[in-house]
Every structure is written in structure tokens, then in C-alpha cells.
C-alpha positions in Angstrom: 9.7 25.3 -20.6 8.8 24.0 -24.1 11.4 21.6 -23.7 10.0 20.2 -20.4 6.4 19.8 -21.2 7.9 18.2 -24.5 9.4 15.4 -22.2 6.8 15.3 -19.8 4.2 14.0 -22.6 6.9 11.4 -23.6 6.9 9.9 -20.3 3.0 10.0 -19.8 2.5 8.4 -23.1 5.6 5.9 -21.9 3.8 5.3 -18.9 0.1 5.0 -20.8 1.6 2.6 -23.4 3.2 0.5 -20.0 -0.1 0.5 -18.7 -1.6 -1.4 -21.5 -1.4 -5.0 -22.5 -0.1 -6.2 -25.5 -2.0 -7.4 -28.4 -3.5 -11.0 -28.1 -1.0 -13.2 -31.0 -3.6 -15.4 -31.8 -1.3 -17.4 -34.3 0.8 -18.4 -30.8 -2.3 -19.4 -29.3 -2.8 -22.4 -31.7 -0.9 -25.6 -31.4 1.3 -27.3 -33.8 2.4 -31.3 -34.5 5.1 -31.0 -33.0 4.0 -30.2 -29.3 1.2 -33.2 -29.8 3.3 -36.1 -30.9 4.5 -39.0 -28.9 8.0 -39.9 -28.9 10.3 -42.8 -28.2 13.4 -41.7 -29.3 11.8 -38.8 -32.1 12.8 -38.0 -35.7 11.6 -40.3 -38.5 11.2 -43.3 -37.1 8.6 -41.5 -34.7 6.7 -39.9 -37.8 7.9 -36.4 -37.2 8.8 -34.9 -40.2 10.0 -30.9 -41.0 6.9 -28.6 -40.2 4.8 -27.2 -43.1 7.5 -25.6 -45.5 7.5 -22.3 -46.9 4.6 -21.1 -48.6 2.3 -23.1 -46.8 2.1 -26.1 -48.4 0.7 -28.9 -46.7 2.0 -32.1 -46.3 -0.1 -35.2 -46.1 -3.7 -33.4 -45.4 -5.3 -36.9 -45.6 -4.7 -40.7 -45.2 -5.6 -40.7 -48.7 -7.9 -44.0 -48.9 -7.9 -47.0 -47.2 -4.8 -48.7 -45.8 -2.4 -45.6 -47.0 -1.3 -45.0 -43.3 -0.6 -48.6 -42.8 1.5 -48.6 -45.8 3.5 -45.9 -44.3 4.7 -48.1 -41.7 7.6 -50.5 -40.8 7.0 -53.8 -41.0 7.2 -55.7 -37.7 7.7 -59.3 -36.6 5.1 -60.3 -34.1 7.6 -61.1 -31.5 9.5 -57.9 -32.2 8.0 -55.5 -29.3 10.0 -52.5 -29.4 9.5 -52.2 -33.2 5.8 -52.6 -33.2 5.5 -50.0 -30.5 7.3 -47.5 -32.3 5.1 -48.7 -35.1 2.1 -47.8 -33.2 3.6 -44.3 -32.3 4.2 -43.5 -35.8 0.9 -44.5 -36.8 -0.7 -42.2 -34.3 1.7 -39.5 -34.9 1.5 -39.3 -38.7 -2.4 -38.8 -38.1 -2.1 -36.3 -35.3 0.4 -34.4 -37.8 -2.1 -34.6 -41.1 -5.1 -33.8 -38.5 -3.0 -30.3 -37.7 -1.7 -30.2 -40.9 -4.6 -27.0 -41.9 -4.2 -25.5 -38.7 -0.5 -24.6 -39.3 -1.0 -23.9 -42.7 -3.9 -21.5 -42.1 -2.0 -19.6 -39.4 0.6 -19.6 -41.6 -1.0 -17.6 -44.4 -2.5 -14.7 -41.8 -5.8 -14.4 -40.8 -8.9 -13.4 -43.3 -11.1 -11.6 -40.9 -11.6 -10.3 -37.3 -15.3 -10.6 -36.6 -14.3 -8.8 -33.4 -11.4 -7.2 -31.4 -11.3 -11.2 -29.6 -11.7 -13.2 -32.5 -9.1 -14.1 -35.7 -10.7 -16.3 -39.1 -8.5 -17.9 -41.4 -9.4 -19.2 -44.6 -11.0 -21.2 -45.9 -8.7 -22.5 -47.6 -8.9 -25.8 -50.2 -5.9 -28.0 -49.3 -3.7 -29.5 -50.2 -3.3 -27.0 -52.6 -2.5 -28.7 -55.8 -5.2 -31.6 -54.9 -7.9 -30.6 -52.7 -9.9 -33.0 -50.4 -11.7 -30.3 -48.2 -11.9 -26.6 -47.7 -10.5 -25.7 -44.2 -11.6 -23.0 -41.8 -10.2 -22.1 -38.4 -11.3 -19.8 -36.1 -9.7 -18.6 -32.9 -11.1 -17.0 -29.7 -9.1 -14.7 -26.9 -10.6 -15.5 -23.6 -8.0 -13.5 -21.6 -5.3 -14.3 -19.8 -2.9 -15.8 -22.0 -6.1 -18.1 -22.9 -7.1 -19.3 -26.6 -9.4 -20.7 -27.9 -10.0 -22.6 -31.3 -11.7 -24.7 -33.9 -11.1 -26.2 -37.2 -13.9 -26.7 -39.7 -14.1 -28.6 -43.3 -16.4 -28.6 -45.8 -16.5 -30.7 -48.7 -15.4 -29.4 -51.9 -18.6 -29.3 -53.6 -21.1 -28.5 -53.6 -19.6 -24.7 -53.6 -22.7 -24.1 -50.5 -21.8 -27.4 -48.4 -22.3 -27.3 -44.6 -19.1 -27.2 -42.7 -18.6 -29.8 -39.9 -16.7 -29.0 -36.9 -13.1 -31.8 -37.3 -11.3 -30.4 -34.1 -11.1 -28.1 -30.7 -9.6 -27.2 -28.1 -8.2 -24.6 -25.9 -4.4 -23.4 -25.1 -3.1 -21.5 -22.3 -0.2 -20.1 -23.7 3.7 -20.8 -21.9 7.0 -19.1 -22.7 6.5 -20.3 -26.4 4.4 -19.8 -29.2 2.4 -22.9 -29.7 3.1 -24.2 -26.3 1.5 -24.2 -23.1 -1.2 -25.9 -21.2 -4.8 -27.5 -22.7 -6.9 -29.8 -24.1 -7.7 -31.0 -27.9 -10.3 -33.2 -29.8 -10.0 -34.1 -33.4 -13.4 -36.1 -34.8 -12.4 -38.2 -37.2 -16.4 -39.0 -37.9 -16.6 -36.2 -39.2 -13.6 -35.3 -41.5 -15.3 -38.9 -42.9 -18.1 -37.0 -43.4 -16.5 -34.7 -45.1 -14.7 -36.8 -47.6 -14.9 -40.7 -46.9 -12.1 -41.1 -49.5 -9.8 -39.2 -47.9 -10.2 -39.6 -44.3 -11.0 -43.2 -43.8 -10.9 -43.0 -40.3 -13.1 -43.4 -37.4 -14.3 -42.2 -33.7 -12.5 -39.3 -31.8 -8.9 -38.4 -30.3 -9.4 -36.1 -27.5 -6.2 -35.3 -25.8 -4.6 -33.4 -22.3 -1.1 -31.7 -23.0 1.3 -29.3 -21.2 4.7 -28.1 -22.1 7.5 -26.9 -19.8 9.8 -24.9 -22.5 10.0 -27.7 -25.3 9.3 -30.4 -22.7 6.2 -32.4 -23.8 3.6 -34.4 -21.5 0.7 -35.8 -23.3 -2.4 -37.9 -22.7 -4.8 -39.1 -25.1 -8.4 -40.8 -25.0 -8.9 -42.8 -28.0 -13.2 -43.4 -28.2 -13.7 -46.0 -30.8 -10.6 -44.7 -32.7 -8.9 -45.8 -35.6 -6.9 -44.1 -37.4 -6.9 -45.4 -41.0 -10.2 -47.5 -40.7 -8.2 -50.6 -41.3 -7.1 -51.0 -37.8 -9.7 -52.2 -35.3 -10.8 -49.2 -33.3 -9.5 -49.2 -29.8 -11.6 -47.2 -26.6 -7.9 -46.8 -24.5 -5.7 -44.1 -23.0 -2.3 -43.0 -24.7 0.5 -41.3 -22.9 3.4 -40.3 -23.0 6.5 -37.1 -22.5 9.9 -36.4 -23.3 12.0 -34.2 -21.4 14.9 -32.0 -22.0 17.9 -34.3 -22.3 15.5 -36.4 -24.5 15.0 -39.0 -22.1 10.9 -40.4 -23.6 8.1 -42.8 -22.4 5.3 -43.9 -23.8 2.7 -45.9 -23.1 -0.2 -47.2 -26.2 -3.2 -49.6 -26.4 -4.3 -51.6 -29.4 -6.9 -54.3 -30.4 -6.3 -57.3 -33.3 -5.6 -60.7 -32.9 -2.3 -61.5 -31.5 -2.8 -64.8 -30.2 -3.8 -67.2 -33.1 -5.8 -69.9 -31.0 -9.0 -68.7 -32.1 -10.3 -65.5 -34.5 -10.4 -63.3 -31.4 -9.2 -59.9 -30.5 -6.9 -59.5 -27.5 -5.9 -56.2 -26.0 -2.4 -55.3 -25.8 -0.8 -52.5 -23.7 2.6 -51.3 -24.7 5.0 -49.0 -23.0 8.7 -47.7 -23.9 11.1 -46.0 -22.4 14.4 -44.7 -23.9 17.4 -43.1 -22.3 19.8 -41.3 -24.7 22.6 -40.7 -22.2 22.4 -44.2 -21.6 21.8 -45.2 -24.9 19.5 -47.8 -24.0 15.8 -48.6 -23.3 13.4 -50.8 -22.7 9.9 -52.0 -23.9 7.0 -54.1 -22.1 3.8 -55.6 -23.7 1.1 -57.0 -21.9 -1.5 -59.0 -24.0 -5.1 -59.5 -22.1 -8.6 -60.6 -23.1 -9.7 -62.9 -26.0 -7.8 -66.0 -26.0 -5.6 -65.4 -23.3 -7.2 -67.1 -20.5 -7.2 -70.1 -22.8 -3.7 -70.9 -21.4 -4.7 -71.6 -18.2 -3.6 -74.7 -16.0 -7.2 -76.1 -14.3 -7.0 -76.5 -11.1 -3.2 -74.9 -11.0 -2.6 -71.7 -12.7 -5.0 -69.3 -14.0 -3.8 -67.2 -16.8 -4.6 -63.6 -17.3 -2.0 -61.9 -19.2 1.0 -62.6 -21.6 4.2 -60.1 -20.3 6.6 -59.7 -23.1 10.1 -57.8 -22.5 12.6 -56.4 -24.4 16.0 -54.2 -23.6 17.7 -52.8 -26.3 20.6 -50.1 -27.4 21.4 -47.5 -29.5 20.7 -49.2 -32.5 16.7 -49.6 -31.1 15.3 -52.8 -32.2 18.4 -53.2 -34.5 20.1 -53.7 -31.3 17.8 -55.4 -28.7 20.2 -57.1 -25.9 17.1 -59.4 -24.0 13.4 -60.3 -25.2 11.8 -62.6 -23.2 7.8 -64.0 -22.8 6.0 -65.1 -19.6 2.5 -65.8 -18.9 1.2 -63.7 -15.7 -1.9 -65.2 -13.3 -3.3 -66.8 -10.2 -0.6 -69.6 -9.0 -4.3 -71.5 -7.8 -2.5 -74.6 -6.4 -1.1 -72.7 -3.2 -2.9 -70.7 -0.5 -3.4 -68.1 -0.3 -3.5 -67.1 -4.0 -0.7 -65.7 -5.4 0.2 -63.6 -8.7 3.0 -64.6 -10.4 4.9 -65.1 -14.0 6.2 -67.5 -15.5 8.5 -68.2 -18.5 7.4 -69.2 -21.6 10.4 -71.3 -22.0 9.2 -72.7 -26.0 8.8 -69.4 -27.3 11.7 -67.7 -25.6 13.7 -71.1 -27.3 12.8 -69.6 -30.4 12.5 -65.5 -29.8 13.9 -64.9 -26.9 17.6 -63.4 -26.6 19.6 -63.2 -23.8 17.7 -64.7 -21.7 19.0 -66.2 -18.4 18.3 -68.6 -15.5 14.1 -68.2 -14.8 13.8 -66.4 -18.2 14.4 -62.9 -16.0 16.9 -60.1 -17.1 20.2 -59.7 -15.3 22.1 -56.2 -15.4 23.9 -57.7 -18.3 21.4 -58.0 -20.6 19.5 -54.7 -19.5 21.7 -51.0 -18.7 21.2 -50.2 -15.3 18.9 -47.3 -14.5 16.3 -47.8 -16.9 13.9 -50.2 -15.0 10.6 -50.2 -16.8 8.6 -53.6 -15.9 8.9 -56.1 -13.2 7.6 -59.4 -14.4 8.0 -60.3 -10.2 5.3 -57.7 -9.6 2.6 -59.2 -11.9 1.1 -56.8 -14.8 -1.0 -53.1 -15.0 -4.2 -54.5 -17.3 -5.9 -51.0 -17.0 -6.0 -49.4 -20.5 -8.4 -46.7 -19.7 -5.7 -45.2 -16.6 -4.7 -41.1 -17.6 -2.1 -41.4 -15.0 1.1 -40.2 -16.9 4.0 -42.4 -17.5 6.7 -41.9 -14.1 9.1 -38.9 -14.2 6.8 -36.7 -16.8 8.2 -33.1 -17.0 4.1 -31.9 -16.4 1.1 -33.3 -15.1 -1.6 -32.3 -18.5 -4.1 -33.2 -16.6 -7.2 -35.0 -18.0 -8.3 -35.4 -21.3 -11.9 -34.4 -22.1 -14.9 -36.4 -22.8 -16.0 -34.6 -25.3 -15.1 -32.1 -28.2 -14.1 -28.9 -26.5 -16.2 -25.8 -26.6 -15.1 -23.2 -28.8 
């Protein structure tokens, strides 16, 4: 009898312990760099790095003054598209990786307080360690239902009572992995400027969509005013991009400077990439709008409204491009009705182009088969502020937020 009630408690606790859920693991409910980087083909060239080491050390923290991202960089050729829009990836990446940077290391070293049963603090913490630009505070919020919520504060490092400004939100809905899932993100580079305008030279806000299947990745990102080092000119545009599980990547970035030297104006150029690995090939297409542009126009014959730039490359990226070509896209104006068309830019392909064949166009040749990116015969997308994600994304994230998210 003894022996019977004995196993008849173990089964109600059993089924008591059953009926509870388990304990909200607030560290999983935070993201990480790695699940909020673009990628064309990953690893260094993309800016992804190992994650923060052992002990908790972080890594970059800040741009560190002036011109220090840029510096980080690969130099680019003007006419060299794929390389300047893996330059542009890397440049976003490496500041979306020091802008998480405290977020990984905080969650790394275990929360300080629990204000309540929902709520985990960490820190603050002065990082980096050895020379501190900020102290960093994060805070994260159970809403139920596999939801998180979060939000990273820094405060100057004196004086000791400084206010702390809100740098970044968001919220994640957590998947099958820690640090993955569905939800949305906003870093305000404003204010980390605030904070310390040494350190983070930056400007305007990053506010971002994301969802993961497994360690597939779709992202899309509102830049407002943004630039990332302060030496760039900021940009208002959409970002997006996603890998999959084979690796296959696209991407697709905006940026404003002056690429056509006419006159000192800024155009606006549009880049996208796309990279098979089973194929080992790729392509990348940049349009060029705005400023000078239209200054290329025929009168009366052909009206100018984009530059369409195309190259096809192999393993070797753009160590191993197999076509670049240029054409001019617009209004053929001479024939009724109207039509849009592009043209060759036969003096500049004489000197840049490679592989180019009859009409300046790619022939299956010069390009791998299945990896169609851009038609030049179809005219060219001009709309930088789109959040549609790139065809063939693993996940639709949705889109980005106009504001910071609420914590």
C-alpha cells in the first residue's frame, strides 16, 4: 500500500510538472550578428567574423572615429560592380556586428537582476573592456508565447550619474533556435553619437524585418538618413537580402555619392547580387539614377534615365568575373509609341567591359545558366524604397518598422 501511494505521487507530480511550461530563456530570445547580416557568398569578405570569444570580450564596440569603417574595406575600382557591392555589404555588416556587439556580450555574462518573474537586466557593463567608450545596459521582456522583448541602452562614461539613451530595440519571436526566429530591430545611431561622438561617428537609424527558417536568413532593412561611419553620405533606402540552406545568397543595397563625374552631384545607385555555390557562379547588377544621369540624354531621340551595369563572375568572385558590360536605359523618344530600352555603352565597355558580345548583351557563355539576375531588354527597377524581398527568399520578414520598436 505504501508502495502504491509512493508511485501514485510520482505520477501526479509527473503529470503537475507536464502541465507547466517551461521557464522563459531570455538569453535565446535576443538576437545575435550573425542572424542580421547580409551575405553574398559569407565569411570574411562579407564582414562576418567568429562571434564574441570566450570571456566576453567584445570585438569592435565602435567605429572608433571617423573614416575607421571605411578603412576596413577593400578597395574597389569604380567599374568593378561586384566588388563594390560586397564592399557595401561589409560595410553594413561590420556595423550591424559592432551595434550587437554588447548585446551578445551582456547575455553572455548572465543577467544582473530580475525586476520581475517577466523581465531579465544585464549589466551595465563598460565595454570594451580594456578601453571603454560606453557603459551598456540591456533589458529583456517575456510577452508570452515564445515572444521577447528587448532593448539596449548606453550611457557615457562619465559623468558616473549620465542619462542613458535608448541605441536599439526590437522584438523576437523565437524558432527552433536560440537567437532565431521572427521580428523586427532598430539601432539609432543618433544616439550612440550622443553617447560618445568619438566613437560612434555615425548617423540616422537602421530599422530592420528578419525571419529565420533553421539557419536560413531573410532580411530587410530601412536605412532613414543612415550612414554608417559618418563619412559616407547618408542614404534614406531599403536593404534586403537571404541566404538559404545550400548557401545559395541575394542581396540587394542602395547608396548615394557621386559616381558620374559630369558635375559635383550625387546619383543614386541600386545594387543587387546573387551567388550560386553549386554553380559556382553569380551575377551582379547596378543601376545608377538621379543627379547627372539624365544629362546623357539624346534631345529629341533618347531620353536617359538610368545607367545598367552587369557583371557575371565565378568562383574566384570578382577575381574571376567572365562578362561586365554598361548600357544606358530610357525613353527611345524618336518612335511611337514610346518605348524603354537599353543601349550599350560601346566606349566604356571598349575599355571595362569583358566578354562582351554582339549588342553588348551576355550569351550563355559568358554567364552560367540558371542564375538570371537582370534583363537589360526589360528596362531597370529605380525603386529604392521597395521592402519586397529579393526572388526565392527562404521567408517573407515582413516589414520593417518606422520607428524604434517599443520595449
Amino acid at each position: 500500500m505504501t508502495r502504491q501511494r509512493l508511485l501514485a505521487a510520482a505520477l501526479a507530480l509527473g503529470l503537475s510538472a507536464c502541465g507547466k511550461s517551461a521557464a522563459p530563456d531570455f538569453a535565446a530570445g535576443t538576437p545575435d550578428a550573425a542572424g542580421l547580416t547580409l551575405e553574398t557568398t559569407g565569411g570574411a569578405g562579407d564582414g562576418l567574423t567568429a562571434d564574441v570569444p570566450a570571456g566576453g570580450a567584445a570585438l569592435t564596440v565602435a567605429s572608433s572615429g571617423p573614416g575607421a569603417l571605411a578603412a576596413t574595406l577593400p578597395t574597389c575600382q569604380d567599374y568593378e560592380f561586384t566588388c563594390n557591392i560586397r564592399r557595401s555589404v561589409k560595410g553594413v555588416n561590420l556595423f550591424v556586428r559592432a551595434a550587437l556587439e554588447p548585446v551578445e556580450v551582456l547575455v553572455a555574462a548572465g543577467p544582473s537582476a530580475s525586476p520581475s518573474d517577466d523581465v531579465r537586466v544585464y549589466g551595465p557593463v563598460a565595454l570594451p573592456p580594456a578601453t571603454p567608450v560606453a557603459n551598456f545596459r540591456l533589458s529583456v521582456k517575456f510577452v508570452g508565447d515564445e515572444t521577447f522583448r528587448w532593448k539596449l541602452e548606453a550611457q557615457p562614461t562619465s559623468p558616473a550619474n549620465a542619462t542613458f539613451q535608448l541605441v536599439m530595440a526590437g522584438q523576437l519571436h523565437r524558432g527552433d533556435l536560440p537567437h532565431r526566429g521572427r521580428g523586427v530591430v532598430g539601432i539609432d545611431l543618433d544616439a550612440l553619437h550622443a553617447v560618445n561622438a568619438t566613437a560612434f561617428t555615425g548617423q540616422g537609424k537602421l530599422l530592420a524585418a528578419f525571419a529565420h527558417v533553421g539557419l536560413q536568413k531573410a532580411l530587410v532593412f530601412a536605412a532613414q538618413g543612415f550612414s554608417a561611419d559618418g563619412v559616407q553620405t547618408p542614404v534614406s533606402a531599403v536593404f534586403a537580402g537571404w541566404k538559404n540552406a545550400v548557401g545559395q545568397a541575394r542581396v540587394r543595397l542602395a547608396a548615394l555619392s557621386d559616381f558620374d563625374k559630369t558635375t559635383p552631384q550625387d546619383e543614386l545607385l541600386l545594387g543587387r547580387a546573387g551567388y550560386w555555390p553549386l554553380l559556382g557562379a553569380g551575377r551582379t547588377a547596378v543601376a545608377v539614377i538621379g543627379g547627372d544621369v539624365p544629362s546623357h540624354s539624346i534631345p529629341g531621340s533618347f531620353d536617359v534615365k538610368a545607367f545598367l551595369g552587369l557583371e557575371c563572375f565565378g568562383r574566384g568572385l570578382e577575381a574571376d568575373v567572365t562578362y561586365r558590360a554598361l548600357w544606358t536605359c530610357g525613353t527611345n523618344t524618336s518612335v511611337d509609341p514610346h518605348v524603354d530600352e537599353c543601349r550599350p555603352v560601346d566606349q566604356w565597355n571598349a575599355t571595362n567591359g569583358v566578354g562582351v558580345g554582339a549588342g553588348g548583351f551576355p550569351d550563355v557563355g559568358a554567364c552560367a545558366p540558371a542564375t538570371d539576375l537582370y534583363d537589360p531588354s526589360a528596362g531597370v527597377d529605380t525603386n529604392s524604397n521597395s521592402t519586397t524581398q529579393e526572388p526565392g527568399a527562404p521567408a517573407d520578414p515582413g516589414t520593417p518598422p518606422s520607428t524604434m520598436p517599443a520595449f
